[in-house]
N, C-alpha and C positions, 0 to 999 in steps of 0.2 A: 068446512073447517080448513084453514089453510095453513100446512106443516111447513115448515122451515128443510130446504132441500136437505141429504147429508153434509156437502161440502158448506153448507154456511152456518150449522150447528157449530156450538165451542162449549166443550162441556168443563164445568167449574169444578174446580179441585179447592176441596173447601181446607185440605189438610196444609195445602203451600199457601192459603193465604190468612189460617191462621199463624206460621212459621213469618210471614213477614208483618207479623200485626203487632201491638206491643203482649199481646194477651199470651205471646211467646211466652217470655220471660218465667213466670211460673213453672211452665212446663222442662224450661232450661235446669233452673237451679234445682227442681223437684228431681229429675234425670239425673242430673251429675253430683246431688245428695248421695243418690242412691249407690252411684259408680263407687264413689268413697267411701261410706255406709259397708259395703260388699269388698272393698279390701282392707279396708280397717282392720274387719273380721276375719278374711285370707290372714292375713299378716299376721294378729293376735290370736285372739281366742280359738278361734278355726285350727291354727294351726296345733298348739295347746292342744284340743280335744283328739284334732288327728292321729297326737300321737300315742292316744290311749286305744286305740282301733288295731284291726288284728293285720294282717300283712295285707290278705285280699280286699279286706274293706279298707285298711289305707290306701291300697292302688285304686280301686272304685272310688276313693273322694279325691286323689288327687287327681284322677281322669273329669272328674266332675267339677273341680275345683278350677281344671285347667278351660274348659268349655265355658264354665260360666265367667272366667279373665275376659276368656276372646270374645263372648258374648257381652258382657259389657263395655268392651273397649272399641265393640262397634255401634256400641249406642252412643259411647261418648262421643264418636267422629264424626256421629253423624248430627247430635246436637251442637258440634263445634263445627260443623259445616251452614248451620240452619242460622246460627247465631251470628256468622259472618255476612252471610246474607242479608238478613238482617237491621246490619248495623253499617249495610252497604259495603263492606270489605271485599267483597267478591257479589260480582251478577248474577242471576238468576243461570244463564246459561254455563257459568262457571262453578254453581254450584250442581248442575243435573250432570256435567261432566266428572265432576269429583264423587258426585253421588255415586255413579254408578262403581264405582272402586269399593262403595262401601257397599256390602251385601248381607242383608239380614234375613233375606230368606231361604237359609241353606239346606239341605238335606239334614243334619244334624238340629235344627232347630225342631223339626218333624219328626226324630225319634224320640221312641219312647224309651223311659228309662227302666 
């Protein structure tokens, strides 16, 4: 049986080329639904209910409140990085250099609450 050496393997990222395929698009607006959906809620009701909360559990939601901002605000970056791409606004290498700016896998995203 004859294997393909290491140096001539090229392993397919099937995640970048659903991001430059049209089958994006769903996944965009489903994403950035969501971003809006989750501060609608900050902004209204969320906050409303906050303020029926006791001092400590109001610090605990707005600590939580403020986690899940930054949390969404780096999904949004990064589906407005994907969508660029995309739609050919920025290159592929233009987008793995801005990617990396965006980081979603932080320590905080691995603790528990």
């Amino acid at each position: 049986m004859n294997e393909p050496s290491k140096g001539s393997a090229k392993t397919i990222k099937l995640a970048e080329r659903r991001v430059f395929s049209q089958s994006f698009k769903p996944l965009y607006q489903e994403g950035m639904g969501l971003v809006e959906q989750a501060a609608e809620y900050l902004d209204g009701k969320g906050r409303a209910e906050a303020k029926k909360l006791s001092r400590t559990a109001a610090t605990l939601y707005a600590a939580e409140s403020m986690r899940l901002t930054t949390r969404l605000m780096q999904v949004a970056s990064w589906l407005l990085l994907q969508r660029a791409a995309n739609s050919g606004e920025m290159t592929r290498d233009q987008v793995a250099s801005e990617k990396s700016k965006v980081r979603l896998d932080t320590a905080s995203a691995h603790d528990e609450a």
